[in-house]
N, C-alpha and C positions, 0 to 999 in steps of 0.2 A: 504494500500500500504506500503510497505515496504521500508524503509528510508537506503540508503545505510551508512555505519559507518563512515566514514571519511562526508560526506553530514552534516551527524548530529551532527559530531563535530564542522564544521565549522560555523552551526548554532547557534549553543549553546554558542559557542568563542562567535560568533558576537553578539547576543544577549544580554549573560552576560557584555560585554564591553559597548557597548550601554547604557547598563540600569547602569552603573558606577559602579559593585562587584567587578572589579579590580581597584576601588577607586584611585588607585596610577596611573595607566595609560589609564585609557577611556577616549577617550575627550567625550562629549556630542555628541549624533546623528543628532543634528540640531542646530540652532542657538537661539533657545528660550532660555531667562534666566529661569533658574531654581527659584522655588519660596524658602524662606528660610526656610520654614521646610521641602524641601527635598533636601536643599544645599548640595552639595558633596565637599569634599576638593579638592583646586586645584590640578590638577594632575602635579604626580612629572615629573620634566622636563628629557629627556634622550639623553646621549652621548652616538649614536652605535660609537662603537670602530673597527668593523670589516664591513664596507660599500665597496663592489667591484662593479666597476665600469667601462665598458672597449667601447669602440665604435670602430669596426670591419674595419673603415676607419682609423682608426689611427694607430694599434697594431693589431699584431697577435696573435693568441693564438693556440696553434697546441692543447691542451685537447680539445678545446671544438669539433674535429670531434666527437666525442664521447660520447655529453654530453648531447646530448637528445633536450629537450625546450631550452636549456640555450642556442644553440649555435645560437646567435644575438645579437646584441648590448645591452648592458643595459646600458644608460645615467643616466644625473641628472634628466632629466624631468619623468621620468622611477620611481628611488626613490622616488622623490616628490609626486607620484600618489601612492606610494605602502606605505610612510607614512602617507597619507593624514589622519587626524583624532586622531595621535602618538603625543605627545607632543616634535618630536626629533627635538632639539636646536642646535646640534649639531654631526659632524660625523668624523670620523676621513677614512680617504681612506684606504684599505689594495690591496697590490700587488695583480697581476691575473696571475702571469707566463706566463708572456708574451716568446715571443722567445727573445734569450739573443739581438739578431741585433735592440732589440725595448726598450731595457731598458731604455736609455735616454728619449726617444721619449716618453714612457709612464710616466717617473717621470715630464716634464717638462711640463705634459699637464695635470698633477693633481695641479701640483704648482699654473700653470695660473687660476686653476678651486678654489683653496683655495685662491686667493687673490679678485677673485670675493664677489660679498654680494646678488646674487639671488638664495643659494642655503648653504645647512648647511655644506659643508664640511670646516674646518678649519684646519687639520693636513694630514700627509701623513704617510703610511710604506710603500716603495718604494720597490722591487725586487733590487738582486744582486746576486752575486757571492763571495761569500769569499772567496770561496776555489779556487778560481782563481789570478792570480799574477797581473793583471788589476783593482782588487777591491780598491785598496787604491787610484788611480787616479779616479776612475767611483765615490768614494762615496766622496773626500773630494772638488768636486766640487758643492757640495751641504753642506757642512759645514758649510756657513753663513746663509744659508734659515731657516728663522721663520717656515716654513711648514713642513720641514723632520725631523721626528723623529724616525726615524728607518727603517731598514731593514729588510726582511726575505726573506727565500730562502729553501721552503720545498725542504731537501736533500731527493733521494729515499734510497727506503727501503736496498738497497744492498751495500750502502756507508759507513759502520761503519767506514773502515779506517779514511773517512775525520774526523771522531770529533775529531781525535787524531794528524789530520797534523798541523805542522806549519804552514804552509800558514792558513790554515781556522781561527784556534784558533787565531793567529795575527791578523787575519779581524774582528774578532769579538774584540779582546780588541780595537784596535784602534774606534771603536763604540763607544765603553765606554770613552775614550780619546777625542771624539768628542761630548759626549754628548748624544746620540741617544741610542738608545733600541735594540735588535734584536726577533724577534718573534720564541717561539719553537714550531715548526710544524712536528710530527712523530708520527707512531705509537705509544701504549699503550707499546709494548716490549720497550720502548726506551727511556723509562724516567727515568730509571738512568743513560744510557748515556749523556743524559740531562744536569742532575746534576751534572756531571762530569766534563761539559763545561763549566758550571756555575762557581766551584771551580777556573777553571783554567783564569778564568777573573773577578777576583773580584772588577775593575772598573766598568763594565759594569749592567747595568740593562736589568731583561728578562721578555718575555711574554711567557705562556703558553698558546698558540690557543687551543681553543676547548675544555676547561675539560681535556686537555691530549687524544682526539680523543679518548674519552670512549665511545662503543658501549650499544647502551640501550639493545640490546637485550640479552644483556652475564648477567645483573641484572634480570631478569623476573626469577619469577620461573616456574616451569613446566607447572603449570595448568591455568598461565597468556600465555605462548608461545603456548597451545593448544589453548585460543583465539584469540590471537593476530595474530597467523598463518606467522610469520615473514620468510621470503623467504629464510633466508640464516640460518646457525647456528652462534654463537656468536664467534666473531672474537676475542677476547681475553680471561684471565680470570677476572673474576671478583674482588678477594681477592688481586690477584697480584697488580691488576690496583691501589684497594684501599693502599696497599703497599706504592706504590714505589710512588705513586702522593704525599704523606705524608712524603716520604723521600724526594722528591724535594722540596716540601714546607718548610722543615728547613732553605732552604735558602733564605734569607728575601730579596733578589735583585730580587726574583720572583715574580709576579703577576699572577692571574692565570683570562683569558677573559671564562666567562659564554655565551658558543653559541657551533654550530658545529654539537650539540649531537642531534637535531630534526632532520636534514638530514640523518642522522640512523636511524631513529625509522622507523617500521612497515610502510608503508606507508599507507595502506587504514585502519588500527587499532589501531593507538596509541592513547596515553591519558595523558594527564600532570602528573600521575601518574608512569610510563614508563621514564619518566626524572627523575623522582625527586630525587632516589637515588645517581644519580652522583652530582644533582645539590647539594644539601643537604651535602653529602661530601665534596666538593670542598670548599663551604662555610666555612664550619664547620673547616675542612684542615686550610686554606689559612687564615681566620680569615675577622670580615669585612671590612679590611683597604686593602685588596690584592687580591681584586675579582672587573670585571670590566663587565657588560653588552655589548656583541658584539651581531648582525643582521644575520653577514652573506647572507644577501643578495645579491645576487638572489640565492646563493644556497641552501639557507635553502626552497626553493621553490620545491625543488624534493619532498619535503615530504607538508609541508606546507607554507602557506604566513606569511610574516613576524609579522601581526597584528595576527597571531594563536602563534604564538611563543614568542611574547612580552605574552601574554594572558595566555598561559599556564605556564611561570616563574611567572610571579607575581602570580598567582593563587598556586606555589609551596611557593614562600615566603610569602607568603602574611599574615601569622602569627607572624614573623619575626616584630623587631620597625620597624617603619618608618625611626629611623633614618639611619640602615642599608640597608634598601632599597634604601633611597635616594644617598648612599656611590656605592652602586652597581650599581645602574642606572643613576648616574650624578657624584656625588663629587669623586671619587675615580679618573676616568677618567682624569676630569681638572686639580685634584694636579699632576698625575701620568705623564702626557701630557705635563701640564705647559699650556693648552687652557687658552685663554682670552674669 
């Protein structure tokens, strides 16, 4: 019988995890102690950085008519089942774009959800509006919260004007004046814009979501896309993306979050191979003091589960020290954050 390809990945993840080859992140498959000559090293502990979280009673989300499985609630008790087995200690919440009439509503119902202790999240990036004359009231009401640490607000693809308004750039320095972060979330074409925002608030500290939203499929060569059979052609170039990710990495207020790029991949054919080249960059780019492990969860679920995607990065680092990894998967996070 014939084993459909994605079936067989996800055997082989769970398999190899189980049996501990991703030594840094399998927990054990049961609760027997291991005996000591086939002791595995504790597994390193992980701070997702990009954990979304929305419950459909509380906020709106006008994407998700459109979004397939996704459109339902994802809770803590949701997470808690899709890490069951992850060593994750901790998690930081990221925005879901909500509709703008829910923005309160949603930052003050992750607040309440990080002051709790039956569930890992302990920080928050909150949605906003910058480019809006409202944003310095809507954000410095949260200025004393131990829990906000940022904002983000994926601008569409047709907005170049905003990087260059005043109003936006003044939202974004006051961030930095407050302490907090802003998240860069745009196309691969738009990361020297990026950069450009970057200059223009040199208070301010930024994250780079997703590798810079680098498509796996623009790195495959030919006779890997005749296998792989990816549904679309590659939404950027390849060479540019390595570019200009390299030019935004000069700037050291950057951080760049490791996630995103499994939601791209082929969906019934990918292979931790199919990542690696972005992953591998980005590292290598960014250096290992400025790279953070994010989840992405629930949407890295269009393509794969979260324990496939923890499974296939380590399996890409997994030659890499340990003490790199531990930087990428926990300690980069905490200093980055400021997590207790």
């Amino acid at each position: 019988m014939t084993i459909h390809r994605r079936q067989f990945l996800r055997r082989t993840v769970r398999a190899t995890l189980a049996a501990g080859a991703f030594g840094a992140l399998g927990a054990p498959s049961s609760g027997a102690e291991p005996s000591e000559a086939s002791a595995e090293p504790a597994p390193l502990p992980i701070v997702d950085t990009h954990q979304h979280l929305w419950d459909l009673d509380v906020v709106r989300l006008p994407w998700l008519e459109s979004a397939g499985h996704l459109n339902r609630s994802h809770v803590t008790k949701d997470y808690l089942e899709e890490t069951r087995g992850l060593n994750v200690v901790k998690a930081v919440y990221m925005e879901v774009a909500v509709e703008t009439s829910c923005l309160v509503t949603e930052a003050e119902y992750v607040v309440e959800l990080c002051k709790r202790d039956d569930n890992p999240t302990v920080a928050a990036v909150i949605g906003g509006r910058p480019a809006e004359e409202g944003f310095a009231e809507y954000i410095t009401r949260f200025k004393d919260s131990p829990y906000v640490k940022g904002v983000r607000h994926i601008l569409p693809g047709n907005t170049q004007d905003l990087w260059t308004q005043k109003q936006f750039l003044g939202s974004i320095r006051l961030l930095g004046e407050l302490g907090m972060r802003f998240d860069l979330c745009m196309p691969p074409a738009r990361l020297l814009d990026a950069a450009r925002v970057v200059d223009q608030c040199p208070d301010t500290r930024f994250i780079l979501d997703h590798c810079g939203n680098a498509d796996p499929v623009a790195f495959m060569s030919a006779k890997r896309r005749e296998t792989a059979q990816p549904s679309r052609p590659p939404q950027h170039d390849a060479d540019q993306w390595r570019r200009d990710l390299a030019k935004l990495a000069e700037r050291d207020r950057v951080v760049c979050k490791i996630s995103g790029i499994i939601a791209r991949a082929p969906k019934e054919n990918w292979t931790p191979d199919d990542l690696a080249p972005i992953i591998n960059h980005c590292l290598d780019t960014f250096g290992p003091d400025r790279v953070i492990f994010a989840g992405d969860w629930p949407v890295c679920t269009r393509v794969a589960s979260l324990r496939e995607w923890v499974g296939a990065l380590e399996q890409v680092v997994g030659d890499r020290p340990e003490s790199q990894r531990r930087k990428l998967f926990h300690d980069n996070a905490v200093r980055f954050y400021g997590l207790t």
